[in-house]
OpenMM code with the backbone's topology and positions (N, CA, C; nanometers):
from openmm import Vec3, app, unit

residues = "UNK UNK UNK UNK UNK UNK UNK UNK UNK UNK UNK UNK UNK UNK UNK UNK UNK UNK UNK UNK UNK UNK UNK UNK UNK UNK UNK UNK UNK UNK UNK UNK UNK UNK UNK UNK UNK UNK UNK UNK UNK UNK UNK UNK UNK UNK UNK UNK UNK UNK UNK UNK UNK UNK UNK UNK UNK UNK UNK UNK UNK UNK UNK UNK UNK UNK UNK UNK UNK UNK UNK UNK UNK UNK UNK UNK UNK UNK UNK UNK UNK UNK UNK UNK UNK UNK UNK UNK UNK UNK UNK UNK UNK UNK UNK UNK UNK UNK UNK UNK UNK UNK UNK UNK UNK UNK UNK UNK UNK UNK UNK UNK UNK UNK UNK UNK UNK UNK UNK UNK UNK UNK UNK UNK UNK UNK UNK UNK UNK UNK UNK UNK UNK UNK UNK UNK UNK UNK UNK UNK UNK UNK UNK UNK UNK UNK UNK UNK UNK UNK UNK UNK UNK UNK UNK UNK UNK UNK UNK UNK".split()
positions = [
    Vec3(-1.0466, -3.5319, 8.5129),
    Vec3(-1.1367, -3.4333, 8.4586),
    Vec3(-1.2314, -3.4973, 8.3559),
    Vec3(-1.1697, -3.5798, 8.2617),
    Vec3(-1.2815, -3.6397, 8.1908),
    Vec3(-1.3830, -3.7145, 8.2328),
    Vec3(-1.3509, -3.7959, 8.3296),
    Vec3(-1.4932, -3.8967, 8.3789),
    Vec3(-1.5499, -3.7890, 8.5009),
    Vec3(-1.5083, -3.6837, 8.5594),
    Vec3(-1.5264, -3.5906, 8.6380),
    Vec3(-1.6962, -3.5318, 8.5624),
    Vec3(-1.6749, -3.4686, 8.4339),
    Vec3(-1.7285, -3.3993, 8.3143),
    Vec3(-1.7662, -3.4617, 8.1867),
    Vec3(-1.7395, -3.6273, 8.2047),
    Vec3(-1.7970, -3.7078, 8.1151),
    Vec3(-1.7075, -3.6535, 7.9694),
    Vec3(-1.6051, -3.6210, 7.9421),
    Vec3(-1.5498, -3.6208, 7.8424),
    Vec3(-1.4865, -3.7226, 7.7737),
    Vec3(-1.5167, -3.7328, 7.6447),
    Vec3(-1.4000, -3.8093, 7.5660),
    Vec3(-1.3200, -3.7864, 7.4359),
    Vec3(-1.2063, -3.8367, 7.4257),
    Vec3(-1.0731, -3.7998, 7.3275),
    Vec3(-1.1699, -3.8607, 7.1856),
    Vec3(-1.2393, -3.7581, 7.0883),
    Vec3(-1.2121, -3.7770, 6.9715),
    Vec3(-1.1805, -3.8819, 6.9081),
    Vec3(-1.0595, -3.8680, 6.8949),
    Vec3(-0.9228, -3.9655, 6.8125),
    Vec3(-1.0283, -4.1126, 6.8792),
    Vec3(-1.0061, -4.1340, 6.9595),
    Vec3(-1.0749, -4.2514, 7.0047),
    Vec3(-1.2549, -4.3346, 7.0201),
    Vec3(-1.2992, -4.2773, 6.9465),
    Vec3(-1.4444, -4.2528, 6.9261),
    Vec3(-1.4437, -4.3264, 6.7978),
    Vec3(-1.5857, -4.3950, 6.7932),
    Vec3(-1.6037, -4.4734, 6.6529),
    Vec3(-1.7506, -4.3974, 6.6130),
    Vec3(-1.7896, -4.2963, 6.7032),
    Vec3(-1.8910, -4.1993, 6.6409),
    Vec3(-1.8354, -4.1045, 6.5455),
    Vec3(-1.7062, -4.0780, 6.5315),
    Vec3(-1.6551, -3.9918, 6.4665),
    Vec3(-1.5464, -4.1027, 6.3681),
    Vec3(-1.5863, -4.0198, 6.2424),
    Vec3(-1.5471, -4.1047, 6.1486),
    Vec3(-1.3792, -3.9997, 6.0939),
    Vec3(-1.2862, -4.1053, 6.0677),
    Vec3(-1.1348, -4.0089, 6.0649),
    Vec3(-1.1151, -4.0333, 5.9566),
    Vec3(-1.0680, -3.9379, 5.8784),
    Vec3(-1.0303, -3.8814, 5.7457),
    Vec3(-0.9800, -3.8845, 5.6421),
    Vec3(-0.8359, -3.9772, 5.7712),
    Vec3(-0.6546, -3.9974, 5.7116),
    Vec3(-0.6826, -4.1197, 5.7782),
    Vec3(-0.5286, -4.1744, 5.7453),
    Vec3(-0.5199, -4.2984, 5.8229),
    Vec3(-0.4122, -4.2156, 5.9393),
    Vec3(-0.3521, -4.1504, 5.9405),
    Vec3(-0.2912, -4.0922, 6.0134),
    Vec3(-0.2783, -4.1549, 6.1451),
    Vec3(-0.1485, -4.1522, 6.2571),
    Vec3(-0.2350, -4.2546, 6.3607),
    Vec3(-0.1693, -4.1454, 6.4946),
    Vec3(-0.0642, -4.0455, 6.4214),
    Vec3(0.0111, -3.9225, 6.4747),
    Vec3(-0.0180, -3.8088, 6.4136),
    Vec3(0.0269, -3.6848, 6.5294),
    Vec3(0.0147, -3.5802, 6.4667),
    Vec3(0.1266, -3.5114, 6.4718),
    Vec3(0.2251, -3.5432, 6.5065),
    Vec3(0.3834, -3.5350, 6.4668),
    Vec3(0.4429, -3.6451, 6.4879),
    Vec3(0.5565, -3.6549, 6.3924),
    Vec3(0.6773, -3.7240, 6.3880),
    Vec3(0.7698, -3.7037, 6.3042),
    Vec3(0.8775, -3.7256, 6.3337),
    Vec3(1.0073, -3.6258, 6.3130),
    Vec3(1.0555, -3.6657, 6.2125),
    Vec3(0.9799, -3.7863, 6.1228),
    Vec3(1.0638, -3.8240, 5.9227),
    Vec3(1.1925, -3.8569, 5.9513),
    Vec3(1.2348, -3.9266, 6.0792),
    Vec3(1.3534, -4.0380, 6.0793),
    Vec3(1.2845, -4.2048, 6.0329),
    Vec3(1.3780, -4.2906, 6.0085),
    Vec3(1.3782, -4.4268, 6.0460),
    Vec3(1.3248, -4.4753, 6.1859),
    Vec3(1.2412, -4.5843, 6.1451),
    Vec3(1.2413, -4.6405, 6.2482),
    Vec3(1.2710, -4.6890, 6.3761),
    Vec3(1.4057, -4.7069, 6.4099),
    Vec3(1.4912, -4.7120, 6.5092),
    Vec3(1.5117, -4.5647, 6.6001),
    Vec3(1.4893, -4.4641, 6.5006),
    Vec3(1.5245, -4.3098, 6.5381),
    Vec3(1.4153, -4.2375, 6.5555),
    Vec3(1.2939, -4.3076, 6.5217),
    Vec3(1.1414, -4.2518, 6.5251),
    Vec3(1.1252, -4.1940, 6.6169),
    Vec3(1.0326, -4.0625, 6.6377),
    Vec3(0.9771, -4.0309, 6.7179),
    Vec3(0.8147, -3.9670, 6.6473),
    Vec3(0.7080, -4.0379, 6.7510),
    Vec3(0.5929, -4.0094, 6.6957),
    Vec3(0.5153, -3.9636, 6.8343),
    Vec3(0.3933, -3.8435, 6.7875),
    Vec3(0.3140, -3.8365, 6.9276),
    Vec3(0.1690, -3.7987, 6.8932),
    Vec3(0.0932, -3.7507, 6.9377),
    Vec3(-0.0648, -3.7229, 6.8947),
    Vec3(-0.0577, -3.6151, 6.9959),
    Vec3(-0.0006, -3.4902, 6.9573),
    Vec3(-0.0141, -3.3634, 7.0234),
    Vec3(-0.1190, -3.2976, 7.0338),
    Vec3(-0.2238, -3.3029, 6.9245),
    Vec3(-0.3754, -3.1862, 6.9715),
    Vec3(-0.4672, -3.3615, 6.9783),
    Vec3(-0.5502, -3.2584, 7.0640),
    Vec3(-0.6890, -3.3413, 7.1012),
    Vec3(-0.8033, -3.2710, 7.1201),
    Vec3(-0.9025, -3.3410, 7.1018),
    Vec3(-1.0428, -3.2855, 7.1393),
    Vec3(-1.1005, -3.3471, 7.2120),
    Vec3(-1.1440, -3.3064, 7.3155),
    Vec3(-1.2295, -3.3619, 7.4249),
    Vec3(-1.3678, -3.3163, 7.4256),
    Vec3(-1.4949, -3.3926, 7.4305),
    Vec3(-1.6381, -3.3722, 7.3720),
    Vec3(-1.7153, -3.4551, 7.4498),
    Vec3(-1.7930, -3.4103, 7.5622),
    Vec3(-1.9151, -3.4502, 7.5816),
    Vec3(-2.0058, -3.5361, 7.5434),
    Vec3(-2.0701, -3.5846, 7.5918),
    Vec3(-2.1567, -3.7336, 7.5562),
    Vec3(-2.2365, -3.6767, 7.4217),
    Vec3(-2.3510, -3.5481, 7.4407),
    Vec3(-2.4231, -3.5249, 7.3572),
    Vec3(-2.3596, -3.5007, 7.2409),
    Vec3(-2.2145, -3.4023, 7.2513),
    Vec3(-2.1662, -3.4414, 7.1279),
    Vec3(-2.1025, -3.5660, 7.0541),
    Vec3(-2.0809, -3.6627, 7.1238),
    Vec3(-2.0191, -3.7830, 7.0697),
    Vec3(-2.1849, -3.8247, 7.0023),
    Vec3(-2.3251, -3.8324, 7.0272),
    Vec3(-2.4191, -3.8774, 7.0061),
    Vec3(-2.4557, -3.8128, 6.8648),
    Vec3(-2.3725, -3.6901, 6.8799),
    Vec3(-2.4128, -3.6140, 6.7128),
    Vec3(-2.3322, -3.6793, 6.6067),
    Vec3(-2.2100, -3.6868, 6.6623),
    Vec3(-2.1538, -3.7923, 6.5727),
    Vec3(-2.0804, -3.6878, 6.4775),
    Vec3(-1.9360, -3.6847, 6.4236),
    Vec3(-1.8715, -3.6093, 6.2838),
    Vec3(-1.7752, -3.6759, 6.2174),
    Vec3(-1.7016, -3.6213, 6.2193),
    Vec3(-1.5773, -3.6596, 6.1627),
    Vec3(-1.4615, -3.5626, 6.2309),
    Vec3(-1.3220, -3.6068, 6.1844),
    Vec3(-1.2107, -3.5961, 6.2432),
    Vec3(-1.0778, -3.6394, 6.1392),
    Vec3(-1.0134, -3.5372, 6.1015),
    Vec3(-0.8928, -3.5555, 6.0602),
    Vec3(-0.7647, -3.4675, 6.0585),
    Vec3(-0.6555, -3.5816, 6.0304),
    Vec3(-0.5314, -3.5086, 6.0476),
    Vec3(-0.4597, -3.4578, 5.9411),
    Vec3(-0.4619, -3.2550, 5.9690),
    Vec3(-0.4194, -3.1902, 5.8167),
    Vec3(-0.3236, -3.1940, 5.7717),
    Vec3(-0.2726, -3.3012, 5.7298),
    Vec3(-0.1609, -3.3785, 5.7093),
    Vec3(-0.0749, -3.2377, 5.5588),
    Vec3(-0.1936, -3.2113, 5.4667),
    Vec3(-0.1207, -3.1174, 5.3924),
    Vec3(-0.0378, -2.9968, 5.4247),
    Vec3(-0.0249, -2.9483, 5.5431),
    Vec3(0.0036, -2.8115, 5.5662),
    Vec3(0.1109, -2.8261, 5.6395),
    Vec3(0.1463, -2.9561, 5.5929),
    Vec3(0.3252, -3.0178, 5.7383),
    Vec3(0.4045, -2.9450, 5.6679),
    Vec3(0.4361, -2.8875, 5.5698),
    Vec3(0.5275, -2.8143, 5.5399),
    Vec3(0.5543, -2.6406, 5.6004),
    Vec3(0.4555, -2.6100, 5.6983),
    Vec3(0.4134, -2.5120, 5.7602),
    Vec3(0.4326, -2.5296, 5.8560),
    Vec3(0.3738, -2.5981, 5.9344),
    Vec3(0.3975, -2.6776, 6.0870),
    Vec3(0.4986, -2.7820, 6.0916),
    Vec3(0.5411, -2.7574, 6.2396),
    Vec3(0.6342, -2.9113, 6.2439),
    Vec3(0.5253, -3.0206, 6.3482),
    Vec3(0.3928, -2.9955, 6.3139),
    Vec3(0.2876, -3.0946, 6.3318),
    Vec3(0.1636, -3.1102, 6.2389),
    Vec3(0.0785, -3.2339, 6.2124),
    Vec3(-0.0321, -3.1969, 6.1459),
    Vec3(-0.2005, -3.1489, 6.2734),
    Vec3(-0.2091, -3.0368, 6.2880),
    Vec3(-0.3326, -3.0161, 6.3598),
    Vec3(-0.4887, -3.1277, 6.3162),
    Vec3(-0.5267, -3.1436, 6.4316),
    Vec3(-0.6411, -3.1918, 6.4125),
    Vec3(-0.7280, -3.1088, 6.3908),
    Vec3(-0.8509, -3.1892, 6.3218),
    Vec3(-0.9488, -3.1101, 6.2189),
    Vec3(-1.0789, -3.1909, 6.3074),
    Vec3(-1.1887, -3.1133, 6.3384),
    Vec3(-1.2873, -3.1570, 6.4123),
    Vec3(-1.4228, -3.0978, 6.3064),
    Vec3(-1.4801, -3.1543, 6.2744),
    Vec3(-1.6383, -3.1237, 6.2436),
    Vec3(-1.7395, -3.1890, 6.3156),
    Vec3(-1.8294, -3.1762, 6.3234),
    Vec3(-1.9396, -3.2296, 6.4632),
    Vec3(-2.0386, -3.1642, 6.3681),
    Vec3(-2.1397, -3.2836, 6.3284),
    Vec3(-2.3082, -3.2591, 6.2353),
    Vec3(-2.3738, -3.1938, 6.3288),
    Vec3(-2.4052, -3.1020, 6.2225),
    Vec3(-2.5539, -2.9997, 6.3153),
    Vec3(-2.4795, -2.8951, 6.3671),
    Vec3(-2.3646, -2.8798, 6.4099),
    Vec3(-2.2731, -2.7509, 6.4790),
    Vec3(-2.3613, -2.6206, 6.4009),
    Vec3(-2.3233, -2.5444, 6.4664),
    Vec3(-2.4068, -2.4359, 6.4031),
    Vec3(-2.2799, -2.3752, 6.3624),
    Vec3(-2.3995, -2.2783, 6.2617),
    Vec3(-2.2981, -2.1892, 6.1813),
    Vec3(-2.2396, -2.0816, 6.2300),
    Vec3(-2.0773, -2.0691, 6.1644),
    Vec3(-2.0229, -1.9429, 6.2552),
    Vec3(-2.0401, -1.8207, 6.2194),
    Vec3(-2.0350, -1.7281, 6.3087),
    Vec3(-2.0726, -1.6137, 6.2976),
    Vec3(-2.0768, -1.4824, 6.1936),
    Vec3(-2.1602, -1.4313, 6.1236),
    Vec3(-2.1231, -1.3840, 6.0190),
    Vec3(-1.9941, -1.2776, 5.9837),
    Vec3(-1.9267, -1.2453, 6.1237),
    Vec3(-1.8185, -1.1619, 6.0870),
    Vec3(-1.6848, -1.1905, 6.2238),
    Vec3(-1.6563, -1.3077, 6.1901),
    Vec3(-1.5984, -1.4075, 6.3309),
    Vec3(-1.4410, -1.2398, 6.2786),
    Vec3(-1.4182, -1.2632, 6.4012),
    Vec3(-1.2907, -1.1874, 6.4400),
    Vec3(-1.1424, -1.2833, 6.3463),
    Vec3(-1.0619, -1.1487, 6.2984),
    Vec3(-1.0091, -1.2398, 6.2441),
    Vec3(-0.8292, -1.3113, 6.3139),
    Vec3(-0.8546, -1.2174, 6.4063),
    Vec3(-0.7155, -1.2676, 6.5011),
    Vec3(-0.7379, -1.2437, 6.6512),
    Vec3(-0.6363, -1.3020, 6.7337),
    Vec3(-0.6166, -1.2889, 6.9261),
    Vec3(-0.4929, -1.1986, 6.8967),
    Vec3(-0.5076, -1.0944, 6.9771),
    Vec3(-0.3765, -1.0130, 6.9706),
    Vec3(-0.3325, -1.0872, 7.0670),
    Vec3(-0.2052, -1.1686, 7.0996),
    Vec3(-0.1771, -1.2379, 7.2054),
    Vec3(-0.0465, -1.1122, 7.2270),
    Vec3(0.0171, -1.0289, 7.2191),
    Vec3(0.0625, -0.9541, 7.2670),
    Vec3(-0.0179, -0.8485, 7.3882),
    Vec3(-0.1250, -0.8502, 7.3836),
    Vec3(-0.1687, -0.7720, 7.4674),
    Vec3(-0.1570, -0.8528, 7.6212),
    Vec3(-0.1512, -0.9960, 7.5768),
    Vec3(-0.1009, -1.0454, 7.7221),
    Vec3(0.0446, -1.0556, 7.7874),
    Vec3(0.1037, -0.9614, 7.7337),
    Vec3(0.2302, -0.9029, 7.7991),
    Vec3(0.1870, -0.8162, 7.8595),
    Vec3(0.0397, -0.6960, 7.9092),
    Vec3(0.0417, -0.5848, 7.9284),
    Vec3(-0.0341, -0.6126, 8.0479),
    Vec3(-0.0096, -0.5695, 8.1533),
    Vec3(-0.0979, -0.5897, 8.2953),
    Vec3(-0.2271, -0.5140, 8.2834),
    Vec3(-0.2726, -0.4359, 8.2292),
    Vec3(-0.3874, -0.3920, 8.2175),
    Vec3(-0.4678, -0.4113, 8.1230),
    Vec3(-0.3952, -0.4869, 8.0402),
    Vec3(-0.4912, -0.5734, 7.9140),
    Vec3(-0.5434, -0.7112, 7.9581),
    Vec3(-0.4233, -0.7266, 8.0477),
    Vec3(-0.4365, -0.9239, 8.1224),
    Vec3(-0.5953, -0.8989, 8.1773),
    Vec3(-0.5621, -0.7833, 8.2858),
    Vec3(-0.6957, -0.8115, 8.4014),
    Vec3(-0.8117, -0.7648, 8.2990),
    Vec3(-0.8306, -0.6872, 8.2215),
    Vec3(-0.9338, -0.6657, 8.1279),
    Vec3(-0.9613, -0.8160, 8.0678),
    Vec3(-0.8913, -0.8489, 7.9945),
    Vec3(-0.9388, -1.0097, 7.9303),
    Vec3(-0.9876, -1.0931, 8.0449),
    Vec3(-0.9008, -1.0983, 8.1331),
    Vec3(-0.9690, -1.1819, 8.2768),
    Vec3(-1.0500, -1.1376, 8.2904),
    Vec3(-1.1284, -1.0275, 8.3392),
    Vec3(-1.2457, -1.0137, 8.3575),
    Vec3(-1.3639, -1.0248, 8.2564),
    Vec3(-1.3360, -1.0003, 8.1229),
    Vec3(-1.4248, -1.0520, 8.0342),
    Vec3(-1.4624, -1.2367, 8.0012),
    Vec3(-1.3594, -1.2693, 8.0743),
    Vec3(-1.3574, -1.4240, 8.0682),
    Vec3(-1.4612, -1.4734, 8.1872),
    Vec3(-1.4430, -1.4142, 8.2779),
    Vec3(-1.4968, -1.4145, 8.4406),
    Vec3(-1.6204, -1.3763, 8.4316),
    Vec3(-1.6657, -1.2945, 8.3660),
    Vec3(-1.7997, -1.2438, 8.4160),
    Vec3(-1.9108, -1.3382, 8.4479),
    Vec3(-1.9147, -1.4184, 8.3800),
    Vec3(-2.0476, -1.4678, 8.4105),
    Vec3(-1.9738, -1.6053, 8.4687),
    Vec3(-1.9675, -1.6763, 8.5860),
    Vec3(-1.8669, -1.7913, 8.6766),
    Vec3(-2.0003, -1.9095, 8.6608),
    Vec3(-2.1622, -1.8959, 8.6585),
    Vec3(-2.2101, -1.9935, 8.6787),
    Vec3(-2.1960, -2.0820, 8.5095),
    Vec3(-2.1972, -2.1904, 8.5820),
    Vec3(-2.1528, -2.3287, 8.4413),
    Vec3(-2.2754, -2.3475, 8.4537),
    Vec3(-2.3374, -2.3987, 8.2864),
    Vec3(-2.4377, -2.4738, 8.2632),
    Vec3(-2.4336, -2.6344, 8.2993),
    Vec3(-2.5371, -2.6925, 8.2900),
    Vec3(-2.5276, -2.8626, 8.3656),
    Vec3(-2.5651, -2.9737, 8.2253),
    Vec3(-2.5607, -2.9082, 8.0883),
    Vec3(-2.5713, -3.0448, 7.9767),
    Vec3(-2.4951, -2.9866, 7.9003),
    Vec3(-2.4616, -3.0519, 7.7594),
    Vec3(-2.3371, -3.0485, 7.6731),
    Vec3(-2.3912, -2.9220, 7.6342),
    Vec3(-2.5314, -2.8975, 7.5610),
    Vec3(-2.5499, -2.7609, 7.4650),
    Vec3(-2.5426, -2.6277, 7.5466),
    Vec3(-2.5457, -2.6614, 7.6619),
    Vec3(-2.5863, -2.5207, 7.7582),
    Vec3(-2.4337, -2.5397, 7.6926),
    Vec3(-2.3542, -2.6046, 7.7709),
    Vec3(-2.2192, -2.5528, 7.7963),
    Vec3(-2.1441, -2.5242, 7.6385),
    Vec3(-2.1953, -2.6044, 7.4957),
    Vec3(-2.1230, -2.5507, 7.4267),
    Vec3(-2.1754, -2.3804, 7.4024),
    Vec3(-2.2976, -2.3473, 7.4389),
    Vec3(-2.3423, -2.2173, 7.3818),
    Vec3(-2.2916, -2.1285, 7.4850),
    Vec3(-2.2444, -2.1298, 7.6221),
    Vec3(-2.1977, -2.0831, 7.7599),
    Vec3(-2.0050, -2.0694, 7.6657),
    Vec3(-2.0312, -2.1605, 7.6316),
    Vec3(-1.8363, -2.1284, 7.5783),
    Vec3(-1.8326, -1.9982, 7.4704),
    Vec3(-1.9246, -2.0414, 7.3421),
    Vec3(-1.9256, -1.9901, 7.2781),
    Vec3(-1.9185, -1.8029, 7.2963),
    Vec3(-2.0227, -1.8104, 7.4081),
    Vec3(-2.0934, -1.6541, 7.4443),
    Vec3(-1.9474, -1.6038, 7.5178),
    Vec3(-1.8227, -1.6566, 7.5701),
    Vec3(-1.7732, -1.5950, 7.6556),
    Vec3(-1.6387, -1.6015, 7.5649),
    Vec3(-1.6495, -1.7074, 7.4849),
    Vec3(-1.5445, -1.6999, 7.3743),
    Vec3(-1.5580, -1.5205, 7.2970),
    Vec3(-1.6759, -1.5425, 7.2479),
    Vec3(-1.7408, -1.3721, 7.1810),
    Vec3(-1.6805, -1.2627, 7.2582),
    Vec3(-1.7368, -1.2345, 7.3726),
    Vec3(-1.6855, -1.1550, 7.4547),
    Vec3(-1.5076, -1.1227, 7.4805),
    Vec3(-1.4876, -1.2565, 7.5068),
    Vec3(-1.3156, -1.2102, 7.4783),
    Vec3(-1.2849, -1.1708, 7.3669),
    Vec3(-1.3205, -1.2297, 7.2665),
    Vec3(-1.2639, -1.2157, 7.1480),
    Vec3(-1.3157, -1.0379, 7.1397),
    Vec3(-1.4631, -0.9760, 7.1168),
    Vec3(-1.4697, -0.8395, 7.1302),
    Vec3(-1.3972, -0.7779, 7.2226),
    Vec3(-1.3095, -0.8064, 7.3272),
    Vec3(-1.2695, -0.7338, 7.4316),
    Vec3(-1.1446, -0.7293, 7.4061),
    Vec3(-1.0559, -0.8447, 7.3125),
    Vec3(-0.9151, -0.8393, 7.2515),
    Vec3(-0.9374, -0.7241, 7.1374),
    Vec3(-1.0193, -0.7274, 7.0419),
    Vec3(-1.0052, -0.6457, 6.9586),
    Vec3(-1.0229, -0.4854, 6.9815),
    Vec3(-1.1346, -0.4785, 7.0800),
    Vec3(-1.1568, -0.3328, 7.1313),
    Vec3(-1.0083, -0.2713, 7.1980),
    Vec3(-0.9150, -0.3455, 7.2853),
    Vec3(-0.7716, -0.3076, 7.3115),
    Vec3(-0.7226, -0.2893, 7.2004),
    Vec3(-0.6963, -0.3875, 7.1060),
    Vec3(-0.5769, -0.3754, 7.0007),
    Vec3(-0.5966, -0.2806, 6.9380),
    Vec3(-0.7296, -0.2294, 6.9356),
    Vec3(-0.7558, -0.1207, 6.8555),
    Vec3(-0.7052, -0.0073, 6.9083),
    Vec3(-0.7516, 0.0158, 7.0505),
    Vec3(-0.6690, 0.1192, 7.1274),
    Vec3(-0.5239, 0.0994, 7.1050),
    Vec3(-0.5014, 0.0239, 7.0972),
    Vec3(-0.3355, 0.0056, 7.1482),
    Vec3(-0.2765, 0.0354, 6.9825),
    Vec3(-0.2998, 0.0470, 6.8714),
    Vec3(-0.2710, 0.0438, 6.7516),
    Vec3(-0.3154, 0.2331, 6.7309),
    Vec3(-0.4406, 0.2305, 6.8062),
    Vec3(-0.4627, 0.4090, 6.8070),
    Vec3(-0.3385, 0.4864, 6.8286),
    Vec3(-0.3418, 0.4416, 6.9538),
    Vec3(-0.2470, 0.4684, 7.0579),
    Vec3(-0.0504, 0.5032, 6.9878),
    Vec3(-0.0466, 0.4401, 6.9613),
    Vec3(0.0822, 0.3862, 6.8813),
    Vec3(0.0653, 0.4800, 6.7505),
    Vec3(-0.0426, 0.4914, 6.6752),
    Vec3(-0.0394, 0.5749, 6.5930),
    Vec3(-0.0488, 0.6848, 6.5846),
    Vec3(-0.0492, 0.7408, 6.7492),
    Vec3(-0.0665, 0.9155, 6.7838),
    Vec3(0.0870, 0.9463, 6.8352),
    Vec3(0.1267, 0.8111, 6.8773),
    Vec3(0.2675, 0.8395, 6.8994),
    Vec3(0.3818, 0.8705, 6.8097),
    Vec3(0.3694, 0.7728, 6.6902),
    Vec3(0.3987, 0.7915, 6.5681),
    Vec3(0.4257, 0.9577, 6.5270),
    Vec3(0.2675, 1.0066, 6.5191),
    Vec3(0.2309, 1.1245, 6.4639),
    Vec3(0.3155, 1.2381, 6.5267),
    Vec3(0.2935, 1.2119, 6.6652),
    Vec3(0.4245, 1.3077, 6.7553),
    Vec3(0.5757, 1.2934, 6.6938),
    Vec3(0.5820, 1.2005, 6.6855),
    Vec3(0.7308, 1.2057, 6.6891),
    Vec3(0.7766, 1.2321, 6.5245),
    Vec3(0.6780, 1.1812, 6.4337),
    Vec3(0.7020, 1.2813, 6.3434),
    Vec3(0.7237, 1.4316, 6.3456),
    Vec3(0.6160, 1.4745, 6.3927),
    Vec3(0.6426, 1.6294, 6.3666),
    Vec3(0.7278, 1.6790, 6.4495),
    Vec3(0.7885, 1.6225, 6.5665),
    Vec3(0.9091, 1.6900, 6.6636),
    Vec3(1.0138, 1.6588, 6.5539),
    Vec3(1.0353, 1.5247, 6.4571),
    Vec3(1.1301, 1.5401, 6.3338),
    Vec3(1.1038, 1.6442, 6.2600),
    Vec3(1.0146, 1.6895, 6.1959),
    Vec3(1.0132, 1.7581, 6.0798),
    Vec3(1.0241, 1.9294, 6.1820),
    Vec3(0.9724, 1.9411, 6.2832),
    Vec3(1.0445, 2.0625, 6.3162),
    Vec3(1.1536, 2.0861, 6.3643),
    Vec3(1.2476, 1.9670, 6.3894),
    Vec3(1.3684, 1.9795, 6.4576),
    Vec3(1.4530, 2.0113, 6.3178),
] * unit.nanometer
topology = app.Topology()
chain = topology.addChain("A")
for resn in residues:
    res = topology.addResidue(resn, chain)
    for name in ("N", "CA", "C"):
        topology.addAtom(name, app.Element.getBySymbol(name[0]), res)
């Protein structure tokens, strides 16, 4: 897929300047002999973005949270995010068969791919939006929903 789509791993790029010396993004704080180390997240980026050039590091502070440090990606010139970015994925709604095919189809709608890096980062972006409005418009129902149920079953208590 990468030489397919011209992608390349970040971590491995000397256009992107890294942060930490970090050389993993987990390992398990044994000895040497007992070590275990791996580089679990990655970013994969397009020529035009390797040409923009950023930085890259590993959030090594927040290991007390994670039992990994996530990679940290900035890329110069990225545009700015949105003035009221969503602030969560209800990933429970993908237990629900009629929430699944709703998100699938908001993912689906538009199938033609752009053919250079910016089409395709602004083609991600636009369908990223869309899901993301189409998770929250459910959860909202589904939190409505739940809260009319609530309301019932209160008052069948208070009149029973």
């Amino acid at each position: 897929m990468t030489l397919r789509y011209g992608l390349a791993d970040v971590w491995r790029l000397d256009s992107f300047r890294k942060m930490t010396k970090k050389n993993f993004t987990f390992d398990n704080d044994r000895s040497r002999a007992h070590s275990a180390v791996s580089r679990i997240d990655k970013f994969l980026v397009s020529q035009d973005i390797k040409e923009r050039g950023g930085r890259m590091e590993a959030a090594a502070s927040i290991r007390k949270l994670l039992d990994h440090s996530p990679l940290i990606i900035t890329i110069w010139g990225h545009h700015p995010p949105p003035n009221n970015p969503p602030r969560f994925f209800d990933a429970t709604l993908l237990s629900e068969e009629n929430c699944k095919i709703e998100l699938l189809e908001a993912w689906s709608r538009d199938m033609s791919h752009p053919t250079n890096g910016r089409d395709w980062a602004e083609w991600l972006e636009a369908i990223t939006r869309r899901v993301i409005h189409c998770n929250t418009r459910l959860a909202k129902e589904k939190r409505h929903t739940q809260g009319t149920r609530v309301k019932t079953c209160a008052k069948k208590i208070q009149l029973a």
